[in-house]
C-alpha positions in Angstrom: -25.9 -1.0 4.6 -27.3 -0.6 0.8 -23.4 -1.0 0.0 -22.8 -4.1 2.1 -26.1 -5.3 0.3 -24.5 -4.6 -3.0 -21.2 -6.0 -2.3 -23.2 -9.5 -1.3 -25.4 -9.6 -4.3 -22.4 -8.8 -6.8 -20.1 -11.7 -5.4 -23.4 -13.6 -5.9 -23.7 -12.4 -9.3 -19.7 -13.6 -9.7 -20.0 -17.3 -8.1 -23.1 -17.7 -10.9 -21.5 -16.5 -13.5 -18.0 -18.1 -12.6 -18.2 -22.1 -12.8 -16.7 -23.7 -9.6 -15.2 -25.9 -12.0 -12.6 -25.0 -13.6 -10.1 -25.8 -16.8 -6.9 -25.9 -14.6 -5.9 -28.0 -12.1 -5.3 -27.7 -8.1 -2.0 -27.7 -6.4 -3.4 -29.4 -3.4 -5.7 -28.7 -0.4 -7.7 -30.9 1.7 -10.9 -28.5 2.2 -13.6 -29.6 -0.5 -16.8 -27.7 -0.8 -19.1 -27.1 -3.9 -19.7 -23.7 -2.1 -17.0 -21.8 -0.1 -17.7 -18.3 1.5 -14.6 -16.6 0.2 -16.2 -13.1 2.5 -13.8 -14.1 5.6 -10.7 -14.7 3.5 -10.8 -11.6 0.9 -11.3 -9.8 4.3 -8.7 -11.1 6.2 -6.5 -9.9 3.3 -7.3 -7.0 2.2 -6.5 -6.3 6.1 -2.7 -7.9 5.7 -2.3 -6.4 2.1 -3.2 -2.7 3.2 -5.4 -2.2 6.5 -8.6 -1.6 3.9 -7.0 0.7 2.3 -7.8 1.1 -1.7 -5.5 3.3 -2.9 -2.1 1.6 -0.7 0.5 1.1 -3.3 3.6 -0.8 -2.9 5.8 -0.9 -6.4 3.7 -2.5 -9.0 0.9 -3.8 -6.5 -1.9 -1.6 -6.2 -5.1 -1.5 -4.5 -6.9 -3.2 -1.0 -5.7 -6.3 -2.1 -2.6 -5.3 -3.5 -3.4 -6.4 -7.5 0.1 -6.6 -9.8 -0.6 -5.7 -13.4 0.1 -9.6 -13.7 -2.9 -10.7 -12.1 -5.1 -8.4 -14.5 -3.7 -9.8 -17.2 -4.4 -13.1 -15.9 -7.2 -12.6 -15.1 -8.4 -11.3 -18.3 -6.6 -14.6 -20.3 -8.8 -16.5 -18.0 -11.8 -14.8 -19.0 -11.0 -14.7 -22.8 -10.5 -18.7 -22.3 -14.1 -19.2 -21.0 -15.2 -16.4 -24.1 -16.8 -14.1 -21.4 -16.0 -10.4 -23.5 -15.8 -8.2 -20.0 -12.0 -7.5 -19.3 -10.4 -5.9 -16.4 -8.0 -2.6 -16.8 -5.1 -1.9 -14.1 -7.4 0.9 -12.7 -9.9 -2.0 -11.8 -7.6 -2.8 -8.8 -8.4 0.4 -7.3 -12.2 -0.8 -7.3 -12.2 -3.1 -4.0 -15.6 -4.9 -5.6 -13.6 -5.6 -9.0 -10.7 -6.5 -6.9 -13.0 -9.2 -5.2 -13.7 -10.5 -8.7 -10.6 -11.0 -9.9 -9.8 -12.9 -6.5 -12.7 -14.6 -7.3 -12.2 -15.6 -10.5 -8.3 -16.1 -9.9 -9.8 -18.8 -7.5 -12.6 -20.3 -9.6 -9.5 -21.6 -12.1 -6.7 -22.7 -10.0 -8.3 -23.5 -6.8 -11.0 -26.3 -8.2 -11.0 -27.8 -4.7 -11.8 -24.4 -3.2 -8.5 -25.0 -0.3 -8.5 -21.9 1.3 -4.7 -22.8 2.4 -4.5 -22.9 -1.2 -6.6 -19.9 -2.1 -4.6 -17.6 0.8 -0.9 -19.2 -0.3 -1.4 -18.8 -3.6 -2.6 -14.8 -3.8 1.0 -14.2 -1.7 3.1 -16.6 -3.5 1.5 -17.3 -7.0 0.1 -20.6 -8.3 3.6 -22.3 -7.9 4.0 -21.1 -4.4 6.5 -22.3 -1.8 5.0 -23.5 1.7 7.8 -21.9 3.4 8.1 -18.5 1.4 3.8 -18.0 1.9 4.3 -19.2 5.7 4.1 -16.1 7.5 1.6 -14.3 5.4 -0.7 -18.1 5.7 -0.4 -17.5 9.3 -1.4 -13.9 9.1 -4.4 -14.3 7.3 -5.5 -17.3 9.1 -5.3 -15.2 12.5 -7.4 -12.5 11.0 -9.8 -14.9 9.9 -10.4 -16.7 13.3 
């Protein structure tokens, strides 16, 4: 329980500290909301990435939610852009919490509109992602979700 309870208060922590708005733009998305609960959807893919498991590797992608050493170092351009002096390392991904940040954050700069279409294609596919290369795994998530 006191973990739960700390998992909820630092995602709390991250959506103050991490303006919805944001200095990139949005592929798309019709969902609009000043304040999405991102809980369901981390969930839902931390269970397609690796059944909850935080030490599943496959090639470069590490981690419950299956973190490339690109997305760290995204991540950590993104925070040097809004002058925030924290910085994630590779071993970060490991960390499910710190993993939820970065998806966070990751989210919080492309994903202005807060689409979770957009939020779910976009950690399979990348911000350029192709509709029919990110169907299955939408579909996936979605199910887990529901």
């Amino acid at each position: 329980m006191k973990r739960i309870l700390k998992i909820v208060l630092l995602i709390l922590l991250i959506a103050m500290i991490v303006p919805s708005s944001a200095l990139a733009g949005n592929k798309g998305g019709t969902k609009k909301s000043s304040r999405v609960d991102w809980n369901p959807v981390m969930e839902a893919i931390i269970q397609v990435e690796s059944e909850g498991n935080r030490f599943a590797k496959s090639g470069h992608q590490v981690g419950a939610m299956q973190i490339t050493p690109i997305m760290v170092k995204e991540c950590n351009r993104i925070l040097e852009l809004r002058n925030h002096k924290k910085r994630y390392t590779l071993a970060d991904r490991y960390n499910v919490a710190k993993s939820k940040e970065m998806f966070l954050l990751y989210q919080s700069f492309y994903n202005t509109k807060n689409s979770i279409e957009y939020a779910i294609r976009s950690w399979n596919g990348g911000c350029n992602y192709s509709l029919k290369a990110t169907q299955r795994y939408y579909e996936k998530v979605k199910k887990l979700m529901n």
